[in-house]
DOTI-39564 format. One record per residue (C-alpha): x, z, y. Coordinates in steps of 0.1 Angstrom, whole numbers, plus 5000, padded with zeros to 4 digits. Layout:
REM residues N
XZY ...
END
This chain:
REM residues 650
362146602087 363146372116 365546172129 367246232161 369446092188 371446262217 373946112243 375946392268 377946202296 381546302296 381446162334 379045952347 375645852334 374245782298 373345392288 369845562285 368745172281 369845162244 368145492231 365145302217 367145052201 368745382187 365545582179 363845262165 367245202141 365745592129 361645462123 361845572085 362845902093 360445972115 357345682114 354845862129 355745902167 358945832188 360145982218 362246002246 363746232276 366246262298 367946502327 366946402358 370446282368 370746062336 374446262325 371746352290 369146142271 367646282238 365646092214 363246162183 361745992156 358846242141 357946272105 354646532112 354746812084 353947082103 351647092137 350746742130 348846712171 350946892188 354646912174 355846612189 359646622206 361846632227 360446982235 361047142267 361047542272 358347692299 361147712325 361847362325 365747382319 366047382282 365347062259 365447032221 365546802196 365546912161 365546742124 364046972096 362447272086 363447612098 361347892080 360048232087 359048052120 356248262122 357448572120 359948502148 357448322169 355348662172 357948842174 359448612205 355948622221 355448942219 358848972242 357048732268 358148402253 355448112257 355147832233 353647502237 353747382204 352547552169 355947392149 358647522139 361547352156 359847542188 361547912180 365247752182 364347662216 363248042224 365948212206 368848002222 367348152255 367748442243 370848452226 372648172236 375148002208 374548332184 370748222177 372147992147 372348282128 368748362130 368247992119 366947942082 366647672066 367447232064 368447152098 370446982122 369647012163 370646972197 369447172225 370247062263 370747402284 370847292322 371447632338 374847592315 375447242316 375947262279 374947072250 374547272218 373947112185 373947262149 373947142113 372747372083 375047612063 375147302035 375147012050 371246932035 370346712072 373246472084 374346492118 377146212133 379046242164 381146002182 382745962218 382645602234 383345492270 383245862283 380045872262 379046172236 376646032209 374746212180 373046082157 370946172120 372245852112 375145612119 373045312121 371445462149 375245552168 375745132160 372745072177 373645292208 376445092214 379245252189 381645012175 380944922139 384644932128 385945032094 388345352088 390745202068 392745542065 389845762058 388945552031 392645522020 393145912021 390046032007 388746172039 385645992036 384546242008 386746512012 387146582050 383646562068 385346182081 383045872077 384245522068 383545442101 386445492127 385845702154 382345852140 382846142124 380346512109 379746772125 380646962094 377847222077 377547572092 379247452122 378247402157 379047172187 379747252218 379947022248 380247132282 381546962315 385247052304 384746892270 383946982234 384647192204 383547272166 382747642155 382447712121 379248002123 378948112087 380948052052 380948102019 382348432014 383548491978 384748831964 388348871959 388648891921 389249261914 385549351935 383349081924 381449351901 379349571925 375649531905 374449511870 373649251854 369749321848 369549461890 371349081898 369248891876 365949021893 367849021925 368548631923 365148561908 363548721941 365248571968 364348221948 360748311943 360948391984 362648061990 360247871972 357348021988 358647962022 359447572016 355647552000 354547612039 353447272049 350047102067 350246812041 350646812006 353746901988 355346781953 358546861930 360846591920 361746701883 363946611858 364946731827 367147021839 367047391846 367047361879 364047091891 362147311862 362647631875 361247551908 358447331893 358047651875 357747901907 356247671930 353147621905 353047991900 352947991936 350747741947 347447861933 346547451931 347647111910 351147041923 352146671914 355746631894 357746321895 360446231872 362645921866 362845761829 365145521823 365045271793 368145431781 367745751753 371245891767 370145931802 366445971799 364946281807 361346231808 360646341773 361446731784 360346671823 356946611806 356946921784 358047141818 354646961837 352347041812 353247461810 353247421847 350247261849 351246951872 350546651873 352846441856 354046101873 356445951854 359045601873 360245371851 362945271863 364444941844 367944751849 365544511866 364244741895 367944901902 369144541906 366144451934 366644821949 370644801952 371044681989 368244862005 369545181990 373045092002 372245022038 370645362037 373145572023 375545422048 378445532022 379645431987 378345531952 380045521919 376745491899 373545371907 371745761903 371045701941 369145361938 367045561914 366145841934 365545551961 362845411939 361345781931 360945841971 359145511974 356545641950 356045991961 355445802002 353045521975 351245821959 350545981995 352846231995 355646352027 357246662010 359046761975 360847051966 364046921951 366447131925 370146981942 373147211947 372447421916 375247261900 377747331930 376247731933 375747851896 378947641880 376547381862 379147131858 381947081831 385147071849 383647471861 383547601822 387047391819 388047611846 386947921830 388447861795 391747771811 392448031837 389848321824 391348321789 391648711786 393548701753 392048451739 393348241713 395247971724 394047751699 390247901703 390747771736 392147441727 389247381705 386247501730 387747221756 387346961728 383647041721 383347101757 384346701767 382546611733 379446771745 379846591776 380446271773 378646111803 380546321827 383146291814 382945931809 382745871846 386146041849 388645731857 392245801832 395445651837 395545541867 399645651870 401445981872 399846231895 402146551909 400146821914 403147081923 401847101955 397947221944 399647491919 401547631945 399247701973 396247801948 398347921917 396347691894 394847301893 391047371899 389547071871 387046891892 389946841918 391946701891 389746451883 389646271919 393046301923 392746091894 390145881907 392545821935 395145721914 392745471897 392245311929 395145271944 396644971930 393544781939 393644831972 395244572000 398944531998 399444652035 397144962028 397845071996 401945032015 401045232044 399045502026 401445481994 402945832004 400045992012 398746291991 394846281994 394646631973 397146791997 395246652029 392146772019 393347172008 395447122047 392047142061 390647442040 390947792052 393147892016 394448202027 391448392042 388648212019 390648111986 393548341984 393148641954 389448501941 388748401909 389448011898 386047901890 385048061924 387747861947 386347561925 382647611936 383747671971 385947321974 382947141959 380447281981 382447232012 383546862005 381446641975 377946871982 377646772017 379346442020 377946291985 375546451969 373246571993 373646242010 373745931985 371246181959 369546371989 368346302025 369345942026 367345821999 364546052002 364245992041 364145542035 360945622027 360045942053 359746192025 361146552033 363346712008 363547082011 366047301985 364647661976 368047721958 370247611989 368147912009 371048102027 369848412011 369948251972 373348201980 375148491994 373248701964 375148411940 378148391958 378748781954 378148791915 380948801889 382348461875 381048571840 377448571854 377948221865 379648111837 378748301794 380948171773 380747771773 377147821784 376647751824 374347821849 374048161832 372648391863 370148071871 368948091836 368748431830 366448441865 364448141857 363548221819 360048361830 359447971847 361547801819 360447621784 362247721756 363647391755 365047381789 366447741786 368347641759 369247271770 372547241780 373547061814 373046701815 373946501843 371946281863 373145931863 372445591859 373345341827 376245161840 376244801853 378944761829 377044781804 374144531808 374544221792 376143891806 373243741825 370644031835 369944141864 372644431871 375844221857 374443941876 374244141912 377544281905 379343941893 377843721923 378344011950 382244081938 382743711936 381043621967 382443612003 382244022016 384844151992 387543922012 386244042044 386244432036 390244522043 390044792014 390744591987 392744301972 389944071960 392443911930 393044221921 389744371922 388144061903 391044101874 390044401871 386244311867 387044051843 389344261822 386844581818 383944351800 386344331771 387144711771 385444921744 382745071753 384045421769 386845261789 384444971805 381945281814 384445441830 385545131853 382445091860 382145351884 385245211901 383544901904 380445101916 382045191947 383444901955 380244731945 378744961974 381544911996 381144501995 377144552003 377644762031 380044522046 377244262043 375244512061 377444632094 380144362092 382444632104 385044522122 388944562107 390244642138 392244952142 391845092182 393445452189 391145702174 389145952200 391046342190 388946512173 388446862179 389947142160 
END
């Protein structure tokens, strides 16, 4: 993994002067060489920061094809590279590198825009084509590698990064109404105005008339009376084969490669096949947190030792998330409502201190197989087939019983929502949607008077489903499936795979790569019936059923349990947490940041340490973001000025 930078001209030349300012704003991506090109005529500048995991002496970038007129730079890992590289060079193609990034290059040649569906893998790139005069960049199907764009002064920038689009010369400037709207989460927007995603499985195009956004691939559910085509037994080995290829392919590597693990079924199961794989000692790394609810160690350890790893466990106390906090922040360039992110911060730092670049990593199980509670809500509510109405009624009170972490981050009461709109256009209120809503709600009367005024109106629920394809991807498919596909186009991308994912892993140049977000795991997932995903109130059923050959007993059978930190909340008056979020809320940046009203905000801090012990939890992840949200402005200073936004492109 890398980090990159590319500026197009619109008209005129690039300010090619401030690309190493950018690239250098990129060093921890990418520590171990940084690079520069640009066009002749200066209308194009690319630039690279290189973390070297495969072809460590020659991979370095930009890259250049053998003609001379196409130029790439590229952040991930695309796999089967290999195959495709014989099979390019047996057509006449010659390579000057032995990496992978190198067959994107060759394909485009020879297919133009279309190659991206050859593409497998964690990526996000930009190739140059001079013949064409076109810029062509690409993110992966799931939104695993960031990838930023933003027009200023006639000027196209991308960036892995926004830090790195600030130090090209981008205004740092606060979105007031992306962050008043929900688009910040929901929509592929940023907090920052005028920088924006290119969203996952799309590409940009930007030629000398201007630019545009395809979407290249989707997730393609089955309508609800066809989702049934295989067995259960042929789907089970069918999944557990395409995962045992997707491991195997992300074990490809010239430097060593570890597993981040936890305590759940899906860091185990690939611990599990990448050990079987491996035919040598893989190291497993697993937070434990001074906490019994959300310490996980105890069965992470039981998984390393069938599998043979070694076992490296990361304390992480109150004490270390306190000294973390702002470092973590300013990477994640974003908010967080629990400090799970500062955790897997400190677990990156001591995979790059133990010597390592690369871990598999088990994220987006959850959004794929239904792992979370609000899907198995889903399921008892709207897949009730005759079912006992007060069966049902009963099963959702064990459910939120079982659950009470998750459920405890779930803000309540936050004022009366309508949601006539959402059971209209979908025909029922999907449960994880629900909840922000709700978390909206919460919000709101925090915020600045003239915001929370000017955005009073606004529905962020309905805003977000306005920009969702609902008749050709949602219409006539099961509920739990339109569920999994509104969580894996909005909070997989633009939280989890970002505050939990690349962000933290890449502060300390460490690649994460995600054998169960491989394309082909996927579209085998996507196409089985919602009672594979979801048996009963057990979930994750198809993943378990797959992995049971890789799986403990004690993980097979564990239910899900969600990775987060012990709130801030929570720690007594006077140690270190309480004091970083007392002396950060109190202090200066909260006034400056134009969300919020600070009297408000600190009334509501005061009031929640005399809460019992469920309600306070659950302000604490409102005070979590806007805990985040305070350190960031301390960061970027973002200005609260409000200039007309660039269109962006449909």
């Amino acid at each position: 993994m890398c980090g990159i930078v590319v500026m197009r001209s619109m008209g005129g030349r690039v300010p090619v002067e401030r690309l190493p300012g950018a690239v250098t704003a990129l060093r921890h991506r990418g520590p171990d060489q940084q690079r520069s090109w640009s066009s002749s005529d200066r209308t194009v500048a690319f630039g690279h920061a290189r973390l070297s995991v495969i072809d460590l002496t020659s991979g370095d970038q930009p890259i250049s094809n053998e003609t001379g007129d196409l130029h790439l730079v590229a952040n991930g890992e695309l796999y089967d590279y290999e195959e495709i590289r014989n099979e390019l060079a047996g057509r006449g193609h010659r390579f000057r590198t032995r990496s992978d990034s190198e067959i994107a290059l060759h394909l485009y040649a020879e297919l133009g825009v279309a190659a991206v569906h050859r593409f497998r893998g964690e990526f996000a790139l930009a190739i140059w084509d001079e013949r064409n005069r076109m810029l062509f960049a690409a993110r992966d199907r799931f939104g695993i590698k960031p990838l930023y764009w933003s027009v200023h002064e006639g000027v196209l920038y991308l960036a892995s990064e926004v830090k790195a689009l600030f130090a090209a010369g981008v205004p740092a400037e606060w979105d007031v109404e992306s962050y008043a709207t929900g688009g910040y989460i929901l929509r592929d927007r940023t907090l920052y105005r005028g920088i924006h995603q290119v969203p996952p499985a799309h590409v940009l195009l930007a030629g000398e008339s201007g630019m545009r956004l395809l979407r290249y691939w989707d997730l393609d559910y089955p309508s609800a009376a066809g989702s049934a085509a295989a067995g259960e037994q042929e789907l089970v080995e069918e999944v557990r084969e395409r995962l045992v290829d997707a491991t195997r392919v992300r074990l490809k590597a010239d430097v060593p490669v570890g597993v981040y693990l936890s305590g759940g079924i899906d860091s185990c199961a690939v611990l599990g096949m990448a050990a079987t794989l491996a035919g040598r000692t893989l190291d497993a790394f697993t937070i434990s947190f001074p906490h019994g609810d959300y310490d996980e160690a105890p069965v992470a350890v039981e998984t390393a030792r069938r599998a043979g790893a070694r076992f490296h466990e990361i304390e992480v106390s109150d004490e270390r998330l306190a000294a973390s906090y702002r470092e973590a922040v300013w990477h994640s360039e974003t908010f967080s409502f629990n400090a799970h992110g500062v955790a897997k911060f400190i677990l990156s730092r001591a995979v790059r201190e133990a010597g390592l670049k690369v871990v598999l990593t088990g994220e987006g199980a959850d959004e794929i197989f239904a792992g979370y509670p609000p899907y198995r809500r889903d399921m008892l509510l709207y897949n009730q087939q005759g079912q006992d109405a007060a069966v049902v009624a009963g099963l959702l009170e064990k459910l939120e019983a079982a659950n009470r972490i998750t459920y405890g981050l779930t803000p309540r009461g936050g004022g009366e929502r309508d949601s006539s709109f959402v059971t209209r256009l979908l025909g029922f209120e999907p449960s994880w949607l629900m909840h922000q809503a709700e978390w909206f709600l919460q919000l709101r009367p925090l915020l600045d008077g003239e915001v929370r005024e000017r955005f009073a109106a606004c529905d962020p629920i309905r805003m977000f489903l306005d920009h969702v394809d609902v008749q050709g991807q949602l219409a006539g498919r099961e509920p739990v499936h339109v569920s999994l596909y509104l969580t894996a186009r909005s909070t997989l991308p633009n939280y989890v795979l970002t505050t939990l994912g690349d962000r933290m892993e890449m502060a300390h140049s460490i690649e994460g790569r995600l054998p169960i977000l491989d394309q082909r795991v996927v579209e085998a997932v996507v196409r089985a019936p919602v009672a594979m995903k979801i048996r009963g109130t057990t979930e994750k059923y198809l993943l378990r059923e797959a992995m049971r050959p890789f799986l403990t007993e004690t993980v097979y059978r564990r239910p899900k349990h969600p990775f987060v930190a012990p709130p801030f909340i929570a720690a007594p008056a006077g140690s270190p947490l309480r004091q970083l979020m007392e002396d950060t809320l109190r202090g200066s940046a909260l006034a400056d940041l134009p969300f919020f009203d600070r009297s408000r905000v600190l009334a509501f801090l005061d009031e929640a340490a005399r809460l019992p012990e469920a309600e306070r939890n659950r302000r604490d992840a409102i005070l979590m973001e806007i805990l985040s949200l305070t350190v960031l402005q301390e960061h970027f200073t973002p200005a609260s000025s409000r200039p007309e936004p660039v269109p962006v492109p449909v």
